[in-house]
N, C-alpha and C positions, 0 to 999 in steps of 0.2 A: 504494500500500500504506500504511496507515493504522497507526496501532499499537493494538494490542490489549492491554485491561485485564484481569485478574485480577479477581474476579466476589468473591474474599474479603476484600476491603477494601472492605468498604460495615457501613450500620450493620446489617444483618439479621442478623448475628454480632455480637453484643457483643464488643468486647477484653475476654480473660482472660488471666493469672488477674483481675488488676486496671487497673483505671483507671490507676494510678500506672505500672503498668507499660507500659501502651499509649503512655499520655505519653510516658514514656521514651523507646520504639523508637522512635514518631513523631519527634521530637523527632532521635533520631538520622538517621534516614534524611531529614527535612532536611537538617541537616548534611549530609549524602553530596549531595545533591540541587546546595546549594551550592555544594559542591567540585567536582564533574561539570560546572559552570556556567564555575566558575572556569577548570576545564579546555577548556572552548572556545573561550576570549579568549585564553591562552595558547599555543592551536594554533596560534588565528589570527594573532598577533604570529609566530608559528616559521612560517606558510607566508609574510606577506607581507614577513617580512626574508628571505626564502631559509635561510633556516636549517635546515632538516627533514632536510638529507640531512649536514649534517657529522656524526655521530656514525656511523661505517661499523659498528661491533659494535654487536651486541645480547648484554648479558650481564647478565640478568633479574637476579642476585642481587649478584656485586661491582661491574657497572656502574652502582651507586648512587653510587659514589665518582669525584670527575673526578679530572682526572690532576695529581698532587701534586706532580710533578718536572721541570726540565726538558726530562729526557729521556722522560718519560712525553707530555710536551707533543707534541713534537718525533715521537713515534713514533705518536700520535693524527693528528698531520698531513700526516704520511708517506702512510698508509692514506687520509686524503681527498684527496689528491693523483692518487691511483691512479683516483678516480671521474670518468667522464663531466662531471659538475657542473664539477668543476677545470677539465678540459681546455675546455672548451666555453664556461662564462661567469666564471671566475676564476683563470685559467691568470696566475702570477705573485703570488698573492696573498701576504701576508706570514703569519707565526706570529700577532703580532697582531691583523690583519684578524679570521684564521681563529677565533681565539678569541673575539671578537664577534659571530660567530654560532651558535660552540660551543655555547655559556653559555645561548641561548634554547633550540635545542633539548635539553640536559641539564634545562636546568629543567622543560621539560616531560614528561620522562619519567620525571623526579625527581617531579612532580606524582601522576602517574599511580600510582605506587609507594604516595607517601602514600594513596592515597584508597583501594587494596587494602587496606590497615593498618587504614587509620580503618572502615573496611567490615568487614574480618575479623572482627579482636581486637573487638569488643562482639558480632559476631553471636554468636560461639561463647560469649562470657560469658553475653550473653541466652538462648543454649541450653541450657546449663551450668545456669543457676539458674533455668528453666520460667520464663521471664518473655517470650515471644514469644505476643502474641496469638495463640488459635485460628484455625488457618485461614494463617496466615503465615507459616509455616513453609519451607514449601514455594516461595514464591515470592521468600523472604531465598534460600533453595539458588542457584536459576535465576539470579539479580543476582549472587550469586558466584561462577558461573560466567561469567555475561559479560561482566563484568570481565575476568575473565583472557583469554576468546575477547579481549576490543578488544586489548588489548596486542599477543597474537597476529597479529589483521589490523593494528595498526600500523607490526609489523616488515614485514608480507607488501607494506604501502603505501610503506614506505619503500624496499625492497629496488628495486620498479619502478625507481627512479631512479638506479641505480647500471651501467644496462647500457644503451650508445647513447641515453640522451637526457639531458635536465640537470634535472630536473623531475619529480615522481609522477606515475603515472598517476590520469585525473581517474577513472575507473571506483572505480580502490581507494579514493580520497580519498572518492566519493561513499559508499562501502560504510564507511568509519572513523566519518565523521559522522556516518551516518544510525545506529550502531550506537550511539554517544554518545549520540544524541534518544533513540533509542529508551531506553538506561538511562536518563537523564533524566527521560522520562516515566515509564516501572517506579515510578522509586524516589519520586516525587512522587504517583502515583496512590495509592501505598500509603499515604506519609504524611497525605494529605488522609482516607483513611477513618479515620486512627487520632488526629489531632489536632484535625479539625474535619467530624464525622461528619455525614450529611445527619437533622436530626433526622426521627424514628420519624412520624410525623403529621405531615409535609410532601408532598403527592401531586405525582406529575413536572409537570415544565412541559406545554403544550400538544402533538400531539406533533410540527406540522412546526414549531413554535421548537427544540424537542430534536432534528429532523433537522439545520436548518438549525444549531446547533450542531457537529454531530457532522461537519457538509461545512466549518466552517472549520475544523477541526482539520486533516483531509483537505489541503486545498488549501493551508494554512500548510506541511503537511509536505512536499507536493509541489513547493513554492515552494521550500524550504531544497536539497531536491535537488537542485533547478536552481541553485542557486546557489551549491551542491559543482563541478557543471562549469563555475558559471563560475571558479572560485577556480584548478581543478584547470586549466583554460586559459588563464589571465591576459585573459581575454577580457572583463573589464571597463575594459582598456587600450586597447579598438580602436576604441568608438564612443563618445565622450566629451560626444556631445550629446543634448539633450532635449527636446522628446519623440520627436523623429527620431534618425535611423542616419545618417548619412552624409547627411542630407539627403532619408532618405526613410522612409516609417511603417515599410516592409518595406526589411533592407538587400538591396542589390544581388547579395550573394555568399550569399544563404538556402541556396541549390542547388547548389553551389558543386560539392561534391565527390559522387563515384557511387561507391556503389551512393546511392540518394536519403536511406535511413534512417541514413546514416554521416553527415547534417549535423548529426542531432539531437545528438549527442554529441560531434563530433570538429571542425565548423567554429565555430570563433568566435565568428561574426556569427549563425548560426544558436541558435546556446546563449543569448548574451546576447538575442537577440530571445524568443525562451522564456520565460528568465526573467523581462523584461519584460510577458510575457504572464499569469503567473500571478501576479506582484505586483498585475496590474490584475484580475484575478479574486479572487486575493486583500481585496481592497478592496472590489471587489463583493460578494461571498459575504458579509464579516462587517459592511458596512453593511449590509444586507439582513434582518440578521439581529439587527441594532439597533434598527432601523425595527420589525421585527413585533414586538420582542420589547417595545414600548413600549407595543404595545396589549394583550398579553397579561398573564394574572394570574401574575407572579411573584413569590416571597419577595425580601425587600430583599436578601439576602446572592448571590442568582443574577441579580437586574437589578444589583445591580453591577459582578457576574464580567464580565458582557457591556458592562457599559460602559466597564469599563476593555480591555477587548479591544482595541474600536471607537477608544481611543484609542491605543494602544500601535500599534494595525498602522497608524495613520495617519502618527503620528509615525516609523515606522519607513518609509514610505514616501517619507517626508522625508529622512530619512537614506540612502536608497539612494538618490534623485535626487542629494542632495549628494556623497556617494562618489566617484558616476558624474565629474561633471561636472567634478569636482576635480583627477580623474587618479588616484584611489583611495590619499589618503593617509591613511598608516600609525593615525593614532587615529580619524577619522571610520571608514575598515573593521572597525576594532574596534570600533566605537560599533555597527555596522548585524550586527555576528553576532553584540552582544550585545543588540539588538535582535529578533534573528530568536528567540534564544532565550527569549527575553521573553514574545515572541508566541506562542508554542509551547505553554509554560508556562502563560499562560493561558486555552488553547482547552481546555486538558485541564483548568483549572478549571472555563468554561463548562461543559464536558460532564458533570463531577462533578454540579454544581449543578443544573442542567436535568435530572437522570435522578431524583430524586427518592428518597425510601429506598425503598431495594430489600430 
């Protein structure tokens, strides 16, 4: 499943009422774009300290504020004492430990808060004073709502982990992420029509350069999801060599478990070989797509998009070999899912660019 663009951010609508104002919104939903960004490196710092599941409440409005007292401390610890997590992998832990992984996940729900804010209070001003491009209206509505839906599946993500295991479910983990790219993308497709519009008498690329565009978006995304199970599994802890598993292309335990479709998601070796698979498709797809796009007539500003692609997914291939081999430590993992989001980012510009005005 691919994400689908909004057809009213292109330039065949002019932004109105004015230029200054299109700037503007543009310009903000960057920002938002940013911050969404920012919120992914953040996640990833909260799952690979373990930290995701100490905050046991979800309280949308005063759980803005940590706990100010030490009894407020004390009664925060209490409650994560009571979860699975405790008993299973931190049975004995201190008030201090605990608060060391407090403080990642508060910040990142304290993130999330901000970026509803920084989202809201201007949409409703831009609506307020008709300064929202024609035609954008509608798709600023749907981003403020999914915003608040992600919170929603964040709580539904975290909750998994509070009953017989010590850990999220990788399902929901996959569904939180993918719900993040997808605002991601929203809010960046919109902004590219409104700050850097495809001019009027630029005719599309050729059209399999604009398929083969459109399949690395595709396979980039597909690639992240696999590597939502791998996050959601710790399964980049089991095979730590490269370019083999265990000593072999195919690991040993592919098959592992029955029914046969339960390895795709639920065995380890199976997931990491996956992901595996589509990092190397990955790389295919958008050198491929480098290669024709060399011989074809493109504008400077769309052979760049694709060239900068072609590099970012290589280097980012370099980074998940390094991760891997490392044992998955804490800033190289952050480097490689601010990587992924890199790459994302700019498949959705190839595609901008390659579609030509519409």
């Amino acid at each position: 499943m691919t994400t689908a663009f909004p057809k009213a951010a292109s330039s065949a609508n002019p932004p109105s009422p004015s230029s200054d104002s299109a700037r503007a919104v543009g310009l903000w939903l960057l920002v938002c774009c940013v911050m969404v960004f920012a919120m992914m490196l953040i996640g990833a710092v909260t799952r690979l300290t373990e930290s995701g599941l100490s905050m046991v409440e979800w309280r949308p409005l005063i759980g803005a504020l940590p706990p100010m007292t030490e009894a407020e401390w004390q009664r925060v610890f209490d409650l994560y004492r009571q979860t699975s997590e405790y008993r299973i992998d931190n049975a004995g832990m201190s008030l201090a430990e605990f608060q060391s992984i407090f403080w990642w996940e508060f910040i990142h729900r304290l993130w999330g808060r901000t970026i509803g804010l920084v989202f809201a209070l201007p949409f409703f001003f831009f609506l307020a004073t008709r300064r929202i491009p024609t035609g954008y209206a509608k798709h600023l509505v749907i981003l403020l709502f999914l915003g608040g839906l992600q919170g929603v599946i964040g709580w539904w993500m975290v909750k998994s982990g509070f009953v017989d295991r010590s850990d999220v479910s990788q399902y929901r983990l996959a569904v939180h992420l993918g719900m993040a790219f997808f605002i991601l993308a929203y809010l960046l497709w919109l902004a590219l029509g409104l700050l850097w519009p495809v001019p009027q008498d630029r005719p599309p690329a050729p059209r399999g350069v604009r398929r083969l565009g459109a399949y690395c978006h595709a396979v980039i995304f597909i690639t992240v999801m696999s590597g939502a199970l791998v996050a959601g599994l710790n399964a980049g802890l089991l095979y730590n060599d490269w370019p083999l598993m265990g000593g072999n292309f195919i690991p040993e335990d592919i098959a592992a478990l029955s029914p046969a479709w339960l390895n795709i998601f639920e065995n380890e070796g199976t997931v990491q070989f996956d992901h595996r698979i589509m990092a190397y498709l990955t790389l295919t797809v958008v050198s491929l797509t480098w290669i024709f796009s060399r011989r074809a007539p493109l504008a400077p500003r769309a052979r760049l998009s694709v060239n900068c692609l072609a590099a970012m997914v290589w280097i980012q291939a370099g980074l998940g070999i390094s991760t891997l081999v490392l044992m998955v430590p804490l800033p190289l993992a952050v480097l490689h899912q601010a990587g992924a989001a890199t790459s994302f980012c700019l498949s959705i510009w190839v595609m901008k660019e390659l579609r030509g005005a519409r």
